[in-house]
Each structure stands twice: as C-alpha cells, then as structure tokens.
C-alpha positions in Angstrom: 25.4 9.3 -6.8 25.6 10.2 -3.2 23.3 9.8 -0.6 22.8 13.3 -0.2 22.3 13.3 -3.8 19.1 11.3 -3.7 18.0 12.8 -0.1 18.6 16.4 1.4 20.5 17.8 -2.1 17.9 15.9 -4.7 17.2 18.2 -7.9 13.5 17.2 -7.2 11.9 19.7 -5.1 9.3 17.7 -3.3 11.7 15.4 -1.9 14.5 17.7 -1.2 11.7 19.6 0.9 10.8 16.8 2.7 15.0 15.8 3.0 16.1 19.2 4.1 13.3 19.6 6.6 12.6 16.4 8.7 16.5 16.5 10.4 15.7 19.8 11.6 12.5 19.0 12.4 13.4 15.5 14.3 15.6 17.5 16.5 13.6 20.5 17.1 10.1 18.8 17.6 11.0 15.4 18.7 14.2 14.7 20.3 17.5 17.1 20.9 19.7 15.7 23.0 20.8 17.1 26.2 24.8 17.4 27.5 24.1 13.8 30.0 23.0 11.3 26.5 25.0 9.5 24.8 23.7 9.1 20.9 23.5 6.5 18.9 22.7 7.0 15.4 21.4 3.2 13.6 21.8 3.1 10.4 23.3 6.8 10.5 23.5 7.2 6.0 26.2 9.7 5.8 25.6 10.6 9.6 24.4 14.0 8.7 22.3 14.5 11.7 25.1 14.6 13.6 26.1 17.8 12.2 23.3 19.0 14.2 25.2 18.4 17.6 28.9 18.8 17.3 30.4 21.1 19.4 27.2 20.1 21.7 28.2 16.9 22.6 31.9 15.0 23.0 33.2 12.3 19.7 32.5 9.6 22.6 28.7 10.4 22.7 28.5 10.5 19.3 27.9 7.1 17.8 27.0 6.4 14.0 26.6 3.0 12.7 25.5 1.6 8.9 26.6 -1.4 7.2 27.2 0.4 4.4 30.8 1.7 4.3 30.6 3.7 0.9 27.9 5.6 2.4 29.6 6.1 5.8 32.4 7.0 4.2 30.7 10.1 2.3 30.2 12.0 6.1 31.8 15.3 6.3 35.0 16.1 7.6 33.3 18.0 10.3 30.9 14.6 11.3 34.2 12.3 10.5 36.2 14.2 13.3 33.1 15.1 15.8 31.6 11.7 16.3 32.5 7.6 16.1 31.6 6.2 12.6 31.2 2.3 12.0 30.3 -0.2 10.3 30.9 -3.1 12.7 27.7 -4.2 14.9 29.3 -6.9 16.4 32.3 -4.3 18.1 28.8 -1.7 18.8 27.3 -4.6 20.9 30.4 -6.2 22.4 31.9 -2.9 23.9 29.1 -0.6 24.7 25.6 -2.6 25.6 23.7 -0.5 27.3 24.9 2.6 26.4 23.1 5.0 24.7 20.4 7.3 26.3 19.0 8.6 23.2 18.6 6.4 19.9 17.6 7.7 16.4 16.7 5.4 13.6 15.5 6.7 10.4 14.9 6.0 6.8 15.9 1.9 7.7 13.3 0.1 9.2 11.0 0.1 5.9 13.7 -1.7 3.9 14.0 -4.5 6.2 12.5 -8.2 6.1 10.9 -9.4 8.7 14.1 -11.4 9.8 15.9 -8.4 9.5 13.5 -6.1 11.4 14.1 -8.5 14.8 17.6 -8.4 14.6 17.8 -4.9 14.4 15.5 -4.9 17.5 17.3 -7.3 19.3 20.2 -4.7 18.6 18.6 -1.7 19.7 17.6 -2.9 23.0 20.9 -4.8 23.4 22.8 -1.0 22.9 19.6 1.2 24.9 20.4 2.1 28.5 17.1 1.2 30.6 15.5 4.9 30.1 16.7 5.0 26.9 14.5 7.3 24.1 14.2 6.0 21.0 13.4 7.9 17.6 12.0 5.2 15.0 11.3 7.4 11.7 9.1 5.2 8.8 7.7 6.4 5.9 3.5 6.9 5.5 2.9 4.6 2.7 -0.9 4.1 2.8 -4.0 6.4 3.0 -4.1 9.7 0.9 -0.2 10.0 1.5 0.3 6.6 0.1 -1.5 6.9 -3.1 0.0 10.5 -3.7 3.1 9.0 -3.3 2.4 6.1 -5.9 1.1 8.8 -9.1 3.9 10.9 -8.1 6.4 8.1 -9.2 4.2 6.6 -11.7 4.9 10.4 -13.2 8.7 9.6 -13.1 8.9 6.5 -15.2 7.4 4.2 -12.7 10.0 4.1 -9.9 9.8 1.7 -6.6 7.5 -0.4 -9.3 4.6 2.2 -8.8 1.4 1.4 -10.8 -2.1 2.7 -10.3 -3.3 -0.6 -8.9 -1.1 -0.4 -6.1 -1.3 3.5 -5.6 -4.9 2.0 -5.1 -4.4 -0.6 -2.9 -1.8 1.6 -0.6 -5.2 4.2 -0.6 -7.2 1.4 1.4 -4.4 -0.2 2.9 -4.5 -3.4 1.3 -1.4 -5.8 1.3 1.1 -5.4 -1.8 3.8 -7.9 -2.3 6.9 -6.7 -1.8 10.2 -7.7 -3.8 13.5 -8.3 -2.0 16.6 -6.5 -4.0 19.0 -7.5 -1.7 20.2 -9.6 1.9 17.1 -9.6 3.8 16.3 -6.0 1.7 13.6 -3.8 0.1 14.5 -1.5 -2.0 11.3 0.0 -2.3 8.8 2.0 0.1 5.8 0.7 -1.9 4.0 -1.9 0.1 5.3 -1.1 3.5 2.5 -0.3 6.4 3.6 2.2 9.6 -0.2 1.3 10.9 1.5 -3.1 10.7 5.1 -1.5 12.0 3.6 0.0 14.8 1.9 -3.4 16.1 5.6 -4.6 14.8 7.3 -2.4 17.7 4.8 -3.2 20.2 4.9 -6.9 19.6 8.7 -6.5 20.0 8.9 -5.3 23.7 8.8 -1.5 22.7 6.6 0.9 24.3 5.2 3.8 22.1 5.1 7.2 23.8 3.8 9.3 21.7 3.8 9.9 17.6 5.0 13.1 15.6 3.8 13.6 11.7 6.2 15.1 9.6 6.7 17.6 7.7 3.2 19.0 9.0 3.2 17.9 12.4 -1.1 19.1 12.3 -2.0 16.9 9.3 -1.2 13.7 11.1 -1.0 10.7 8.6 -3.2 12.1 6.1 -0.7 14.2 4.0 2.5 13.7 5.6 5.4 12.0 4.1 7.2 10.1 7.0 6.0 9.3 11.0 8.1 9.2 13.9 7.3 6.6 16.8 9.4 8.0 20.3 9.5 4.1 22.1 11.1 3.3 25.1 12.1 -0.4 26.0 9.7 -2.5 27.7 11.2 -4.9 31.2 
C-alpha cells in the first residue's frame, strides 16, 4: 500500500476524514507560510502538504525530509518538481543549519523512543533560524479521545494491539507499555501521552505558544483526534 493509501485516500471513512482535513486545516488555522519562510517539512511522508504551496513559494524554500525513501519516493510529480525531497539528514544539517523560518512535523513524533525523540530535537533546532515557528502535530491518545480510539480498533480485529484494558487505561491516562517494531520505533499510537510530550518539548528547550485541536478546533482534547503544539526555540 501507499501512504496515501492508509492516510488521506483510506477506504475507512473516519480516518480519511480526519486525513483529508487536518493538512487543510494545519495551513488554514495554524500556520501558512508567507513569501519571506523558508519550509522545512520533518519527516514530510509523501510530502503532500507541500502541494498546498507550490507556485507560492520557490523549490529552494521548499524542503521535505523522511528517512524513508519508498515513501518519499511516492510524492507527486507536481511536489517532486516544486520542492527539495531527501532522505539524508546529515547533508540537511551540514548545508543549511539555521535555515528554515517555518517547520512542520507531523504524524512522527509519537513513533519515536525516547532516544529518538532528542535526536530529532537536537535536529530541529540545529535546522530553525532563531524566530523560527514550529508546527509539532501528535496524536490525542488518552481521555474520551483515547478510549474511542482503542473500541474503534478493537472493532477492526484488534489493530495497534488495542484491548479494552488499555482503551481503559488510555481513558484515565495511566501508563501502557509500549512495543518497539523497529530502530528506535513504535508502530503503534496506543500508549503514547501528548499531556507527557508536551512536558517532553518544554524540557527540551522548546517554548509552546499556543495549542490548536483538530479536526474540531472548539472540542479541545476531549473528542479530537490529533493536537498541534506551535513552539518556538528557547536561547
């Protein structure tokens, strides 16, 4: 399958609603960028937000980076021509520290160890010009939105090792062991806390700015699917 096959184009509607919506959403309620930034994309997927600004902004202030070079290499022809794809983080932070005014991360930061998670920190301020606004998406995975989350794939065979206990435990935010599936990887949401990531980002020199719920901005984190912190490096 392809990325978009699982996200944005998923035959299940609940999750293609909450796919299709949230890139739209992340630029028209949180952060569009404006003809001075220079964007950086972490962990871009397919790099489909980009397809959002092209024509609005040069291929050099266009950046898209993931490790994953299958995925990077499903981006559109449009996306492939309009912006700077790669998959090498040691070039990113060589040639252009410092760079970029306006940094989106999404859908990555809830797969990641805790080894992983201050690398890609280190990275992101390494790459963020002094000013720099930075989009950090996560999924809500505790409280009502949590436990929703955890029947809904206990209804489709049990997926991201959901069981009642834990769609429980992710109700009253109580720990659940999580399994790695790969390098320094989860593959799973289940177990992962945005109230812990937040104290993650602030213990990690980033300042939090303000918070957007999506896909209903007005619901905050009661029943809404991801959260979006807008940081900005601390000296």
């Amino acid at each position: 399958m392809k990325y978009a096959d699982y996200t944005r184009n998923t035959t299940e509607p609940l999750k293609r609603i909450a796919h299709t919506r949230r890139y739209q959403q992340v630029v028209d309620l949180i952060a569009r960028p404006i003809e001075v930034d220079t964007v950086l994309d972490y962990g871009c997927g397919d790099a489909h937000l980009f397809s959002y600004f092209i024509g609005q902004l040069g291929r050099t202030k266009l950046v898209g980076y993931d490790p994953n070079p299958k995925i990077l290499s499903q981006a559109s022809s449009a996306v492939s021509a309009g912006a700077q794809l790669t998959t090498d983080i040691d070039a990113l932070l060589a040639e252009r520290p410092g760079a970029f005014s306006l940094i989106y991360c999404m859908e990555v930061c809830e797969h990641l160890t805790e080894k992983a998670l201050l690398q890609l920190f280190q990275n992101i301020r390494t790459l963020a010009a002094p000013r720099a606004r930075v989009i950090i998406g996560v999924p809500i995975e505790t409280g009502p939105s949590g436990f929703l989350k955890a029947l809904y794939r206990m209804s489709k065979g049990g997926r991201q090792s959901a069981s009642f206990e834990k769609a429980v435990r992710s109700l009253v935010n109580v720990r659940i062991a999580r399994e790695v599936t790969d390098v320094e990887w989860f593959g799973s949401h289940t177990g992962f806390s945005h109230i812990n990531f937040r104290k993650t980002l602030q213990q990690n020199q980033f300042e939090v700015r303000k918070t957007y719920h999506l896909p209903f901005p007005l619901m905050r984190s009661v029943l809404n699917n991801e959260i979006y912190f807008v940081c900005g490096k601390m000296p």
